[in-house]
N, CA, C and O atoms as a printed pandas DataFrame, in Angstrom:
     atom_number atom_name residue_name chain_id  residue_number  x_coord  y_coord  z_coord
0              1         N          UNK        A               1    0.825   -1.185    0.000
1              2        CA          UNK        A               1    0.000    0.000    0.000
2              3         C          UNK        A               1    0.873    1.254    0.000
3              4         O          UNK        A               1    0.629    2.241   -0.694
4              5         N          UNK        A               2    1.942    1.134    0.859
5              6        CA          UNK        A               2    3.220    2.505    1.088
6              7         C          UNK        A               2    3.649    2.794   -0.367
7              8         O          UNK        A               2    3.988    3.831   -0.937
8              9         N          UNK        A               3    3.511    1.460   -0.780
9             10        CA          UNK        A               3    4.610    1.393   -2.732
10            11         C          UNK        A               3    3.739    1.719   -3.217
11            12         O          UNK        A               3    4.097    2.481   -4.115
12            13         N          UNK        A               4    2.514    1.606   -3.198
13            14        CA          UNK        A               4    1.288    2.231   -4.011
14            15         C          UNK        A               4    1.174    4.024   -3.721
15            16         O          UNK        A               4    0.775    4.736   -4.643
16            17         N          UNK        A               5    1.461    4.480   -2.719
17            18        CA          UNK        A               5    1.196    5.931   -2.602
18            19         C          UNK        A               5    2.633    6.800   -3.453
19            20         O          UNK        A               5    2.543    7.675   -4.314
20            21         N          UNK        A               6    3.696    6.296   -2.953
21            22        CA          UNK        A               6    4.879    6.497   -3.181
22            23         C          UNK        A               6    4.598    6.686   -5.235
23            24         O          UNK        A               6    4.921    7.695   -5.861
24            25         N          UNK        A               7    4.101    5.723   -5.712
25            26        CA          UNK        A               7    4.177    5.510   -7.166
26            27         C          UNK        A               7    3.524    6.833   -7.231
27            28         O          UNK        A               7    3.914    7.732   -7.976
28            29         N          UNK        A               8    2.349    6.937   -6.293
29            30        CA          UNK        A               8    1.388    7.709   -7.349
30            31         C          UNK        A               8    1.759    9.400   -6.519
31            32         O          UNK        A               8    0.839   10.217   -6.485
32            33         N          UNK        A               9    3.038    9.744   -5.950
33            34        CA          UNK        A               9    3.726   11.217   -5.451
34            35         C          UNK        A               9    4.631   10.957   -6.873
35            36         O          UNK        A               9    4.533   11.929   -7.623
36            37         N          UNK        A              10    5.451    9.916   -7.390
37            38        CA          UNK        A              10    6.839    9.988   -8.322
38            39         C          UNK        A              10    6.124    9.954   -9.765
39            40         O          UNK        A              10    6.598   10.592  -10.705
40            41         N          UNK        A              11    4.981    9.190   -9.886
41            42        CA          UNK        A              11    4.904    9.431  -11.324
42            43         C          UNK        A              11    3.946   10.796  -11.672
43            44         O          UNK        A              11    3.604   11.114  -12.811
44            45         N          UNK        A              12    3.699   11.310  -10.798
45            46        CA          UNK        A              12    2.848   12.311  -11.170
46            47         C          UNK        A              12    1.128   12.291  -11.650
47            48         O          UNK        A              12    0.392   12.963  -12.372
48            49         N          UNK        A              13    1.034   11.217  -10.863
49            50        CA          UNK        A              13   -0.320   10.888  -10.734
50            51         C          UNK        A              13   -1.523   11.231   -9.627
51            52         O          UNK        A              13   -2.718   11.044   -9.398
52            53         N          UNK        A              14   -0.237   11.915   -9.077
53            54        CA          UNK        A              14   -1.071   12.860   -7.697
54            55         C          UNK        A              14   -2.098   13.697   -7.877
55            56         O          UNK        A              14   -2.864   14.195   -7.052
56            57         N          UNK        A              15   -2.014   13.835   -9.410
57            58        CA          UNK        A              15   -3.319   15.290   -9.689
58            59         C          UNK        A              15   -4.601   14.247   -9.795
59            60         O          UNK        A              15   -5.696   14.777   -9.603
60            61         N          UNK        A              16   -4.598   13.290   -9.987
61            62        CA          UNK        A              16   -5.800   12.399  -10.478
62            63         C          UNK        A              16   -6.701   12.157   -8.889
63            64         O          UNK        A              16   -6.411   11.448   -7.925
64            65         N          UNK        A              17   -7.667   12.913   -9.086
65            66        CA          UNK        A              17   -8.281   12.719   -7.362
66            67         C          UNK        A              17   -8.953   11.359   -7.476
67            68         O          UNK        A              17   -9.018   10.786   -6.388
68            69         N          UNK        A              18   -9.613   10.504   -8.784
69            70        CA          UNK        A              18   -9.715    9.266   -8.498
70            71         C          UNK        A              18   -8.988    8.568   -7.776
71            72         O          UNK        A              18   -9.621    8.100   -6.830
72            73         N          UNK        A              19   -7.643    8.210   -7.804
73            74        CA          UNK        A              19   -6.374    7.382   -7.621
74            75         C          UNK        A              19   -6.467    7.907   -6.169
75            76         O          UNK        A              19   -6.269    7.065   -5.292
76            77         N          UNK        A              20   -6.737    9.165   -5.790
77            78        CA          UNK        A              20   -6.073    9.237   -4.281
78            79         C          UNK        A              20   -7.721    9.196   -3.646
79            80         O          UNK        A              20   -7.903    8.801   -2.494
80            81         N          UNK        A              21   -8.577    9.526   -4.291
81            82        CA          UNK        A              21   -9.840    8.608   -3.470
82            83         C          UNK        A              21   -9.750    7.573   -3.113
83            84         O          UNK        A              21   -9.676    7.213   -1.938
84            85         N          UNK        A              22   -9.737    6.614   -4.497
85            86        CA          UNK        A              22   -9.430    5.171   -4.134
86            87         C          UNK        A              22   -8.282    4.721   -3.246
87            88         O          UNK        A              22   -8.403    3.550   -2.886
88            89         N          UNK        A              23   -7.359    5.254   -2.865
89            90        CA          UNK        A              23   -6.340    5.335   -1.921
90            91         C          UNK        A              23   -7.042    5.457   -0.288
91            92         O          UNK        A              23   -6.926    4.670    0.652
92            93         N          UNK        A              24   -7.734    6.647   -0.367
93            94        CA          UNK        A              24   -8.369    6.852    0.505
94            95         C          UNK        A              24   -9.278    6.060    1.252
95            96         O          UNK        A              24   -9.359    5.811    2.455
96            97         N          UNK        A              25  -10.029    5.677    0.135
97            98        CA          UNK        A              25  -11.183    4.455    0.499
98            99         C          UNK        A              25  -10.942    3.247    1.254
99           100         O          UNK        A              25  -11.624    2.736    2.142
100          101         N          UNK        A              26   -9.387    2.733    0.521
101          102        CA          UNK        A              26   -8.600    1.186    0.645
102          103         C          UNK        A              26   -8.358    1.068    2.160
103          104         O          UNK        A              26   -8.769    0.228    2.961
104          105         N          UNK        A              27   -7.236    2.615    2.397
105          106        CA          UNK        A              27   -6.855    2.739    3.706
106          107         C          UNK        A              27   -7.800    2.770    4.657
107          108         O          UNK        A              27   -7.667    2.077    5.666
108          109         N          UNK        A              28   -9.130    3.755    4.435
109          110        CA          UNK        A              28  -10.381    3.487    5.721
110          111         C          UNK        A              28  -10.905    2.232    5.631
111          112         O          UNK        A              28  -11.110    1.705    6.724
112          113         N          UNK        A              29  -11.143    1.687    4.814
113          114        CA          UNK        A              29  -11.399   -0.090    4.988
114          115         C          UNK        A              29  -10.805   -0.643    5.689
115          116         O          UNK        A              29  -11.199   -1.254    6.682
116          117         N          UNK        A              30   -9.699   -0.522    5.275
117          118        CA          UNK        A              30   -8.125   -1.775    6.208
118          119         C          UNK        A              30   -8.312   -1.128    7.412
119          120         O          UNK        A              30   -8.525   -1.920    8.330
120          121         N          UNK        A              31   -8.306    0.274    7.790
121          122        CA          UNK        A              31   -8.381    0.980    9.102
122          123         C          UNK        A              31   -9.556    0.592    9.339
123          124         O          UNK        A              31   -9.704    0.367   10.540
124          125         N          UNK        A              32  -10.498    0.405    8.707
125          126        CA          UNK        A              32  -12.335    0.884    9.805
126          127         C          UNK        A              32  -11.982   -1.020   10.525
127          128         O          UNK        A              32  -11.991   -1.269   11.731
128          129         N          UNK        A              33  -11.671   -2.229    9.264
129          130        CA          UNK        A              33  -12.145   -3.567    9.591
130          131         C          UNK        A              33  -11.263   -3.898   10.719
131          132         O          UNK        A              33  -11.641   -4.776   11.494
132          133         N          UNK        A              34   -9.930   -3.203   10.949
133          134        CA          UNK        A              34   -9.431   -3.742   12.205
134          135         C          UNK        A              34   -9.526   -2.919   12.839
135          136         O          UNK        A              34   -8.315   -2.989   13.050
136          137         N          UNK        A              35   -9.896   -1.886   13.580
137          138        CA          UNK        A              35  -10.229   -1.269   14.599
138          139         C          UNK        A              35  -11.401   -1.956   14.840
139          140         O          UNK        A              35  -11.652   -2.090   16.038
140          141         N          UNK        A              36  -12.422   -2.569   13.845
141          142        CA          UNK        A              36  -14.029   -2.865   14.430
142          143         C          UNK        A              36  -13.385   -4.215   14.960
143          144         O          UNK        A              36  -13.950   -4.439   16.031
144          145         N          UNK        A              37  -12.488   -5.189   14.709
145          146        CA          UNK        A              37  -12.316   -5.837   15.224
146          147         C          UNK        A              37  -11.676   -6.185   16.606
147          148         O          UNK        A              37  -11.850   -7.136   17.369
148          149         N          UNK        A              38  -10.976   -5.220   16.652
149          150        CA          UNK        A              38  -10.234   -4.321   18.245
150          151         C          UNK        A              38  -11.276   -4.188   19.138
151          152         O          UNK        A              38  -11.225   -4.933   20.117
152          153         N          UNK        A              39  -12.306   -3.351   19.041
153          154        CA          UNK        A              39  -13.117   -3.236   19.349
154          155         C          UNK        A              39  -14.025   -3.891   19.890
155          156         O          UNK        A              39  -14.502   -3.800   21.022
156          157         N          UNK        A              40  -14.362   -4.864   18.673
157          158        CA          UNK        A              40  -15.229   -6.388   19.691
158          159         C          UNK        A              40  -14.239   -6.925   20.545
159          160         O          UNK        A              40  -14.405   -7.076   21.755
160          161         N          UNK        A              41  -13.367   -7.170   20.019
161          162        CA          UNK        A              41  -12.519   -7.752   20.755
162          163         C          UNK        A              41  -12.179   -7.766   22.381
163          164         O          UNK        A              41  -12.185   -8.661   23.226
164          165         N          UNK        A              42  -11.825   -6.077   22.419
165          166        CA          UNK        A              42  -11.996   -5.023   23.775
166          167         C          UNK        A              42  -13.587   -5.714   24.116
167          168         O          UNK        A              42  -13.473   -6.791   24.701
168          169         N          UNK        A              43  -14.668   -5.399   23.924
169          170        CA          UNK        A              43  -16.122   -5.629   24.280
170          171         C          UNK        A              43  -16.583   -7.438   24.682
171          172         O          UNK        A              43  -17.318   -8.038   25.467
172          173         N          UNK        A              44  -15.770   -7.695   23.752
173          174        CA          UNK        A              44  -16.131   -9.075   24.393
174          175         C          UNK        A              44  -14.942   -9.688   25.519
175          176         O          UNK        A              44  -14.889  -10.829   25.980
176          177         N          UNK        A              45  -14.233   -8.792   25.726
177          178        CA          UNK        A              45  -13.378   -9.355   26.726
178          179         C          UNK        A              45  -13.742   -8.524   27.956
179          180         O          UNK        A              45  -13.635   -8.917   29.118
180          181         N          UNK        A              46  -13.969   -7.915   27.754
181          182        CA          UNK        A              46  -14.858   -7.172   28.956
182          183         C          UNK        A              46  -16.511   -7.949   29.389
183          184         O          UNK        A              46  -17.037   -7.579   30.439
184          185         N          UNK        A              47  -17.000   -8.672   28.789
185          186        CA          UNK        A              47  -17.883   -9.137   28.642
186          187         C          UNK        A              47  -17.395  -10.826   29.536
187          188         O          UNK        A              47  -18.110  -11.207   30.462
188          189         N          UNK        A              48  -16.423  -11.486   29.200
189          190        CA          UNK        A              48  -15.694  -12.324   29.570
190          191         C          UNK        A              48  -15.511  -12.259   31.120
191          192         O          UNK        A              48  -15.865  -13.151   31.891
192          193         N          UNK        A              49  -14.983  -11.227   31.432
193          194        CA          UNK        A              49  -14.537  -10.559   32.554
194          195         C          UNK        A              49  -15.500  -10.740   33.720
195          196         O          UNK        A              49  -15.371  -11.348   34.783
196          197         N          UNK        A              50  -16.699   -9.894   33.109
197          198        CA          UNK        A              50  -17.763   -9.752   34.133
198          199         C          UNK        A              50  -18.839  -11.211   34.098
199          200         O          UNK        A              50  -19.642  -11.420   35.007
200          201         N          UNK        A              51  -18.698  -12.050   33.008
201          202        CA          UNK        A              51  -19.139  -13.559   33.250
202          203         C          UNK        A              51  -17.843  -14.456   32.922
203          204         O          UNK        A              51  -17.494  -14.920   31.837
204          205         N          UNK        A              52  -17.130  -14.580   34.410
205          206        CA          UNK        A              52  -16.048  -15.175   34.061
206          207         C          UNK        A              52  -16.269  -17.007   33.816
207          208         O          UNK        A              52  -15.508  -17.770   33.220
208          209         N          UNK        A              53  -17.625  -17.336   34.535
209          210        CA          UNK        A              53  -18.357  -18.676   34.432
210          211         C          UNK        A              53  -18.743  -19.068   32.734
211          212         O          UNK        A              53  -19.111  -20.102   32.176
212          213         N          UNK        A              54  -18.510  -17.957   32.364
213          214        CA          UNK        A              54  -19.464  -18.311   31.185
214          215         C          UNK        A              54  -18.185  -18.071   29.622
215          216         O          UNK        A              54  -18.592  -18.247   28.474
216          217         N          UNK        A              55  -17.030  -17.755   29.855
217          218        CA          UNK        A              55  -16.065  -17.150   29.252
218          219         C          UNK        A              55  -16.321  -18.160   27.954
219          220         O          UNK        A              55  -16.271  -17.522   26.903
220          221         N          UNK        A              56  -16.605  -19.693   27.751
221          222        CA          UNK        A              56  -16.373  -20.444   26.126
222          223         C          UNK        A              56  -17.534  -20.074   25.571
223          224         O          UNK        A              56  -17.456  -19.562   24.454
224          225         N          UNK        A              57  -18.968  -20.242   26.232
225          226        CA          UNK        A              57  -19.976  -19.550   25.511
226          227         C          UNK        A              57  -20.387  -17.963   25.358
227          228         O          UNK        A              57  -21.417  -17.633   24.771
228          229         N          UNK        A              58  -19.414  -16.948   25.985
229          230        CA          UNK        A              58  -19.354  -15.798   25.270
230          231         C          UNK        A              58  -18.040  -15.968   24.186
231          232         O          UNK        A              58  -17.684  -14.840   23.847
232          233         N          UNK        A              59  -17.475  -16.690   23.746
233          234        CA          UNK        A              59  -16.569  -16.820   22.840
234          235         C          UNK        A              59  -17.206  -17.126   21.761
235          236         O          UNK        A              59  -17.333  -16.427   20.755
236          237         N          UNK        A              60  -17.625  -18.202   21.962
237          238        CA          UNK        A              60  -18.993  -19.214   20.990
238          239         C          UNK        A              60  -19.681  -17.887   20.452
239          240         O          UNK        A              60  -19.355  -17.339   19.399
240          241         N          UNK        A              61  -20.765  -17.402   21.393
241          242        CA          UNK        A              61  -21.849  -16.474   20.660
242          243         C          UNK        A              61  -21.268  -15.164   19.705
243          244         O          UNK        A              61  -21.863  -14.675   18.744
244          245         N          UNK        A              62  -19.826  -14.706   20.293
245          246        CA          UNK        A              62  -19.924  -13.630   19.696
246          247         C          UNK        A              62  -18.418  -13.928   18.501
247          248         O          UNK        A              62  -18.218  -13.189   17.537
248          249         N          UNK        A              63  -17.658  -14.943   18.794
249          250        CA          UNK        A              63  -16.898  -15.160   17.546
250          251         C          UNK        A              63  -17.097  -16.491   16.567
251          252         O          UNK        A              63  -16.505  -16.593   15.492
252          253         N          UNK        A              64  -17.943  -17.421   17.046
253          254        CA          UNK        A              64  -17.912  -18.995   16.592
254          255         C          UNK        A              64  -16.402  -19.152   15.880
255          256         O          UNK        A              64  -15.364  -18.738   16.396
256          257         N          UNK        A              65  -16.478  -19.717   14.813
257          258        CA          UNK        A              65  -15.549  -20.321   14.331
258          259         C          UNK        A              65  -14.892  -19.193   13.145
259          260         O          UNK        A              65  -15.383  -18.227   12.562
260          261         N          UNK        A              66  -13.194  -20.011   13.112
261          262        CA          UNK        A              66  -12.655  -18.546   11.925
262          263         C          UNK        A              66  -12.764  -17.574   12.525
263          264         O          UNK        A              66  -13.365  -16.801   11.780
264          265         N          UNK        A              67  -12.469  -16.901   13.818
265          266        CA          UNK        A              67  -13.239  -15.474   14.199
266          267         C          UNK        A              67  -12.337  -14.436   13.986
267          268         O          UNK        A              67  -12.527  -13.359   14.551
268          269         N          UNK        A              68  -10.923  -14.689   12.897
269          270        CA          UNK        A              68  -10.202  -13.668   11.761
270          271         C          UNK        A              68  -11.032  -13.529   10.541
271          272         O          UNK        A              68  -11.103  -12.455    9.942
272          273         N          UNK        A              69  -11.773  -14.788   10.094
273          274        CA          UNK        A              69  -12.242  -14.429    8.386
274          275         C          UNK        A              69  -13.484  -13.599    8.700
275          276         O          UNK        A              69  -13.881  -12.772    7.879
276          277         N          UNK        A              70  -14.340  -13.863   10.290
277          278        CA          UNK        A              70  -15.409  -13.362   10.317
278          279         C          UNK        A              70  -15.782  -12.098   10.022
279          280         O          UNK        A              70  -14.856  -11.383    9.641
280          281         N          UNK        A              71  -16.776  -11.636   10.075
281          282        CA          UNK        A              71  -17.079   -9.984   10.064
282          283         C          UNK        A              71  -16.849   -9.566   11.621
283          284         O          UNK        A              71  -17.166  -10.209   12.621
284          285         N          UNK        A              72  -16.140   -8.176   11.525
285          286        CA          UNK        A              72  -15.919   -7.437   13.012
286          287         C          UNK        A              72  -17.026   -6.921   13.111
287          288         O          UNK        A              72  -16.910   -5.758   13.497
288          289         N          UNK        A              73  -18.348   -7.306   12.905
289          290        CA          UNK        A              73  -19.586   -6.578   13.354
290          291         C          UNK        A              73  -20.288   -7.442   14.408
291          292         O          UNK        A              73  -20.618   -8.539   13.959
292          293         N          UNK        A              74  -20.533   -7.278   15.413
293          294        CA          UNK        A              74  -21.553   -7.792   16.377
294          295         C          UNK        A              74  -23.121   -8.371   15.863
295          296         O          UNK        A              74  -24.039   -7.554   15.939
296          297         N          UNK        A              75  -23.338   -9.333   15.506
297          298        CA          UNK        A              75  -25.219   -9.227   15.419
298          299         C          UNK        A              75  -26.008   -8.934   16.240
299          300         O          UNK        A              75  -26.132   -9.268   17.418
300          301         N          UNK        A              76  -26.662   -8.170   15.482
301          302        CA          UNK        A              76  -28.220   -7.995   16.499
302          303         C          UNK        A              76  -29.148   -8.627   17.301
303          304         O          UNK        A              76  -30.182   -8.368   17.918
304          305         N          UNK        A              77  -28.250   -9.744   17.020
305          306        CA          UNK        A              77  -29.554  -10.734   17.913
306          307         C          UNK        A              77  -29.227  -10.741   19.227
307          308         O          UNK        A              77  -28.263  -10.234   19.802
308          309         N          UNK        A              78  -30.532  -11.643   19.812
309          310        CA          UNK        A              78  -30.774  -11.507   21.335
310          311         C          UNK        A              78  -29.320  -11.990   22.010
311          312         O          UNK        A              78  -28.438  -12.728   21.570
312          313         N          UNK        A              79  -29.453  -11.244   23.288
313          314        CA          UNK        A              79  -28.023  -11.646   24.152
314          315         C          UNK        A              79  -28.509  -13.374   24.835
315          316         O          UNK        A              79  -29.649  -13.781   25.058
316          317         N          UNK        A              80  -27.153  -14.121   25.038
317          318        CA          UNK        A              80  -27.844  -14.874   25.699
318          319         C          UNK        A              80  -28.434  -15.098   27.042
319          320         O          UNK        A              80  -28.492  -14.106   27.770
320          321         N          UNK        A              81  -28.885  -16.234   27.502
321          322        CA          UNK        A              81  -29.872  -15.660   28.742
322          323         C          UNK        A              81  -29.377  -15.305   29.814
323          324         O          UNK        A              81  -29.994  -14.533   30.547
324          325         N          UNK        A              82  -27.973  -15.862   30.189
325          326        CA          UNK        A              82  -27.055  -15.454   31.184
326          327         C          UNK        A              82  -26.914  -14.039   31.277
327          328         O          UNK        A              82  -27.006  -13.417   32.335
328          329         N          UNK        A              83  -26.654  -13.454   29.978
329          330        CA          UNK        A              83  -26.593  -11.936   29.982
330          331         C          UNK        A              83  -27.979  -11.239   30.510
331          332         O          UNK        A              83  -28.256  -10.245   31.181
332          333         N          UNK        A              84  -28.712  -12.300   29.842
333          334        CA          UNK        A              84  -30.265  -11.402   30.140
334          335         C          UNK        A              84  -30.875  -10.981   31.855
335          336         O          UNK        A              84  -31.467  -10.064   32.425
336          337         N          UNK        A              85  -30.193  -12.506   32.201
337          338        CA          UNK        A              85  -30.814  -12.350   33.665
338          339         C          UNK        A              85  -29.604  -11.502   34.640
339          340         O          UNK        A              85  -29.392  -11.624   35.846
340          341         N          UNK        A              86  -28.986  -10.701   33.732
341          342        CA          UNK        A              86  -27.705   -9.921   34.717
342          343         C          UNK        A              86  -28.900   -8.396   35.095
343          344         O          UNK        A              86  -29.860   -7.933   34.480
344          345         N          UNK        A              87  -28.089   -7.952   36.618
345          346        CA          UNK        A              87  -29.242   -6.607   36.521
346          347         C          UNK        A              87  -29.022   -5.516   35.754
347          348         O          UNK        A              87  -29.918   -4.681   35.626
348          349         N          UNK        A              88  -27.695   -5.356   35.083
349          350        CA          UNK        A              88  -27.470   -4.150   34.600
350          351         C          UNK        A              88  -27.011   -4.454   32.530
351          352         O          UNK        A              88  -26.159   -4.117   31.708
352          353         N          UNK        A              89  -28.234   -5.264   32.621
353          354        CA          UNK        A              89  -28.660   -6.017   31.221
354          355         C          UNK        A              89  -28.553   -5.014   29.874
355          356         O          UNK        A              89  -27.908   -5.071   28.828
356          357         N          UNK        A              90  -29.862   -3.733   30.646
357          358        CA          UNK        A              90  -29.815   -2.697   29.360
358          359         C          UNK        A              90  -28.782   -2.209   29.100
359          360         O          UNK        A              90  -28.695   -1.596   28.036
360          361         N          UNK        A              91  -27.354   -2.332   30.193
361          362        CA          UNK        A              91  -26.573   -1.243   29.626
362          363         C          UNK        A              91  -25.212   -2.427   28.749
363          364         O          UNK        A              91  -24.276   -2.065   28.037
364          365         N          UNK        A              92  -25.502   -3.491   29.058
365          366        CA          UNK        A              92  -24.704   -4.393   28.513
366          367         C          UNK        A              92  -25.369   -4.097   26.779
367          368         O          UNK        A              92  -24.703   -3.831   25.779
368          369         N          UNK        A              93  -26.362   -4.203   26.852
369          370        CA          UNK        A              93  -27.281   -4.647   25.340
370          371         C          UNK        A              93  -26.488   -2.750   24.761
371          372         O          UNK        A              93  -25.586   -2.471   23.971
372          373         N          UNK        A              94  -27.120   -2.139   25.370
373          374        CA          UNK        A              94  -26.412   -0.641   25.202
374          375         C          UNK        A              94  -25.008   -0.264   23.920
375          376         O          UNK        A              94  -24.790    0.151   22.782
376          377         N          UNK        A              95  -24.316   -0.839   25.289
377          378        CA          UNK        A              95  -22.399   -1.142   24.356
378          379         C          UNK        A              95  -22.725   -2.041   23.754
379          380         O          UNK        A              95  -22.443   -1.652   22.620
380          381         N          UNK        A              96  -23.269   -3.341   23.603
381          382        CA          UNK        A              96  -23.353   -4.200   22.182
382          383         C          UNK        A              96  -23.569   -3.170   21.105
383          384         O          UNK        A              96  -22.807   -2.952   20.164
384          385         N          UNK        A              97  -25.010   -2.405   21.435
385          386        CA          UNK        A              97  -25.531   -1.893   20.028
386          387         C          UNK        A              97  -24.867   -0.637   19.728
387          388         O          UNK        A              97  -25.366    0.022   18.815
388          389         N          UNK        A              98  -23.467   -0.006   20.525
389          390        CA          UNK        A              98  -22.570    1.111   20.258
390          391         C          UNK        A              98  -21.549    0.423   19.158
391          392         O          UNK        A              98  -21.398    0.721   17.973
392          393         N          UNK        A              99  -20.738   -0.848   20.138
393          394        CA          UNK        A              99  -20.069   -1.032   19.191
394          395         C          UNK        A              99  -20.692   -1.599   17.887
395          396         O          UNK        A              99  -20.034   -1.321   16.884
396          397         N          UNK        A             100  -21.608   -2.196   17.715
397          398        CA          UNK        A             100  -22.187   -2.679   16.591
398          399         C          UNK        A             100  -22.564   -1.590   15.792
399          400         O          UNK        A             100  -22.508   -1.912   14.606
400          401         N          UNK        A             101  -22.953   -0.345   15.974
401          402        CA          UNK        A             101  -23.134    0.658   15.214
402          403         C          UNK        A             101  -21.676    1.356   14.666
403          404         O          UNK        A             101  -21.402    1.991   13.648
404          405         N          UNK        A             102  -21.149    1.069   15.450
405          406        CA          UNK        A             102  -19.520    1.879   15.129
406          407         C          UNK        A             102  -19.003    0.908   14.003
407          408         O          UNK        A             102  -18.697    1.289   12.873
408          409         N          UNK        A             103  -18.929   -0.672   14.541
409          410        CA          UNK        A             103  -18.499   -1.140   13.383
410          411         C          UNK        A             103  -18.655   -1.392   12.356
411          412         O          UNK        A             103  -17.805   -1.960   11.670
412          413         N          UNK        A             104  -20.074   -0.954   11.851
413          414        CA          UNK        A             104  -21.259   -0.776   10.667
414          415         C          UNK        A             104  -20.899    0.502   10.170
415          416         O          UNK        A             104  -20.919    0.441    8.941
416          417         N          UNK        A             105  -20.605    1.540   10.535
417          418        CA          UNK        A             105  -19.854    2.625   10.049
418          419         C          UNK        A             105  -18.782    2.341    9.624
419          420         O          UNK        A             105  -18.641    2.652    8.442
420          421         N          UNK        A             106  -18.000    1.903   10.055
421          422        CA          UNK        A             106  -16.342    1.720    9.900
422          423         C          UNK        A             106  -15.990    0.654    8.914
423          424         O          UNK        A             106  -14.792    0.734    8.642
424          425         N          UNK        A             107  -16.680   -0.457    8.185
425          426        CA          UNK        A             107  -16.652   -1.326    7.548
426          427         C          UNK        A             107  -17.403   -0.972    6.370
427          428         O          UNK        A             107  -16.886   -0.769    5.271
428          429         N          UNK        A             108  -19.176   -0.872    6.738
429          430        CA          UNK        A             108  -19.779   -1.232    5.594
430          431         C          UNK        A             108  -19.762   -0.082    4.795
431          432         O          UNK        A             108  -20.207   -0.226    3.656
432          433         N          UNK        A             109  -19.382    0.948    5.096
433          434        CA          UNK        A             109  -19.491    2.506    4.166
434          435         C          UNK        A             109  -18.183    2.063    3.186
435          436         O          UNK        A             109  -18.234    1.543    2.072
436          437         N          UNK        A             110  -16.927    2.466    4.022
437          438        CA          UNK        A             110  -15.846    2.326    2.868
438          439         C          UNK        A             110  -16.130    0.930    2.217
439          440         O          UNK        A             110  -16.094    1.070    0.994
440          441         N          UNK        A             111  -16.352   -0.137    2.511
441          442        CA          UNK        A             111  -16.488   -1.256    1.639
442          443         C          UNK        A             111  -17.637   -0.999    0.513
443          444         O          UNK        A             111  -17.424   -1.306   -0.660
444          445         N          UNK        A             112  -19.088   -0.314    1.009
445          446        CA          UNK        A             112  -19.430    0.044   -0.463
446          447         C          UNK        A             112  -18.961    1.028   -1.197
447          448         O          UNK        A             112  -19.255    0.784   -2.367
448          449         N          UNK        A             113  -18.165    2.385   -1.072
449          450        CA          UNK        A             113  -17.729    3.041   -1.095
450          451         C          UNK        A             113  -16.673    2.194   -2.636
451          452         O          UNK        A             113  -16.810    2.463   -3.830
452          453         N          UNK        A             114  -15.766    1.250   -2.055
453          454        CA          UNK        A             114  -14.844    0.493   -2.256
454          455         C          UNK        A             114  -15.242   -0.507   -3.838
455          456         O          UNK        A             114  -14.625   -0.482   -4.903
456          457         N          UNK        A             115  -16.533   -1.357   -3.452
457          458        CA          UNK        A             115  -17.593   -1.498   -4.556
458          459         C          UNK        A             115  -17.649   -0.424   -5.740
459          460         O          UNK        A             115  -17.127   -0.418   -6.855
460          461         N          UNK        A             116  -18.415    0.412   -5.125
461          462        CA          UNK        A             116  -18.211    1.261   -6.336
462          463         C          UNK        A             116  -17.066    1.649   -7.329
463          464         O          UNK        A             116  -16.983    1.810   -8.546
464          465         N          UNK        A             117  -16.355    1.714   -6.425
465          466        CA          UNK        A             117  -15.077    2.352   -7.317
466          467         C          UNK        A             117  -14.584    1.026   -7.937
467          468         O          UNK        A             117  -13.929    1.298   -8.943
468          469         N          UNK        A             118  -14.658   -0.502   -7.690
469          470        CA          UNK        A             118  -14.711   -1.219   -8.363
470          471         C          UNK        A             118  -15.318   -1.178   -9.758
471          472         O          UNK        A             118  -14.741   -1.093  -10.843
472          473         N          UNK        A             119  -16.640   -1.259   -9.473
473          474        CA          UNK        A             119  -17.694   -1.116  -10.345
474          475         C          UNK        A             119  -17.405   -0.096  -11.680
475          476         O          UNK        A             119  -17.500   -0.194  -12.903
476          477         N          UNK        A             120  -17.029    0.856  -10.776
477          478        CA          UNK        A             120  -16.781    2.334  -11.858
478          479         C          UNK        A             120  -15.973    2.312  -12.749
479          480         O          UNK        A             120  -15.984    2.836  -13.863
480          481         N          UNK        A             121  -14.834    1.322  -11.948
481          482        CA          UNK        A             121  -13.456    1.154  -13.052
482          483         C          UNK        A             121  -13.690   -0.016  -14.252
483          484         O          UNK        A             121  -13.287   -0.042  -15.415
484          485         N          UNK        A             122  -14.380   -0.820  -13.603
485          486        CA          UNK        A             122  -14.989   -1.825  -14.972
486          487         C          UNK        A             122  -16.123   -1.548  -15.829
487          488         O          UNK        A             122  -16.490   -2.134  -16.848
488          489         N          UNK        A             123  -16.475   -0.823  -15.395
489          490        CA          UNK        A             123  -17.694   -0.297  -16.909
490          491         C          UNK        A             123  -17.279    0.798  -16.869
491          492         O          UNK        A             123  -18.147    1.403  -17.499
492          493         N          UNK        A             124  -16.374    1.694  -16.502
493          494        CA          UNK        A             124  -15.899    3.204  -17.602
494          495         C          UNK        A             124  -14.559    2.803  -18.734
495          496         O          UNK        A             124  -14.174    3.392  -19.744
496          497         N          UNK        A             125  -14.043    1.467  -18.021
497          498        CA          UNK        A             125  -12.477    1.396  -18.916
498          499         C          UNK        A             125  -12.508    0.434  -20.103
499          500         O          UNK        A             125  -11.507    0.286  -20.804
């Protein structure tokens, strides 16, 4: 990606604001998908923490299997019941649906964003 910016300061391709959009785009992707994954990460280990009984099935629910290829987004679905019957439930469900909104920003924009400019480059060239 460094050899990719570098090309496009030396050959003089810097004036082309496509090239440094798409630059732009690549880098908030790679940046948004691992920070959202930091993120759960941070959240479910905090989550771990405060059900330390329960630490393989909060692993289970919120990474299952592959939990590098997975998506860094949290689902919406129901917490499980352990969580449910905790007293300070709403504010657990709360930070689920923060970070899950953050990482829906941080992923799915530049990735369609990212699409497009796919798209754009194969039916304009």
């Amino acid at each position: 990606m460094i050899a990719f910016l570098i090309g496009l300061i030396l050959n003089d391709v810097h004036a082309s604001l496509f090239a440094w959009f798409s630059s732009v785009v690549m880098i908030c992707f790679i940046a948004g998908y691992t920070v959202a994954w930091v993120v759960k990460v941070a959240f479910v280990h905090g989550l771990k923490n405060r059900f330390p009984e329960w630490k393989k099935e909060t692993d289970q629910f919120f990474f299952g299997r592959f939990n590098i290829f997975r998506s860094p987004v949290i689902s919406g679905d129901a917490l499980p019941d352990y969580m449910q019957q905790d007293p300070v439930f709403n504010v657990i469900e709360a930070e689920r649906n923060t970070v899950r909104y953050f990482s829906i920003s941080w992923v799915y924009i530049p990735m369609t964003l990212l699409v497009i400019l796919i798209l754009v480059m194969a039916f304009l060239t």
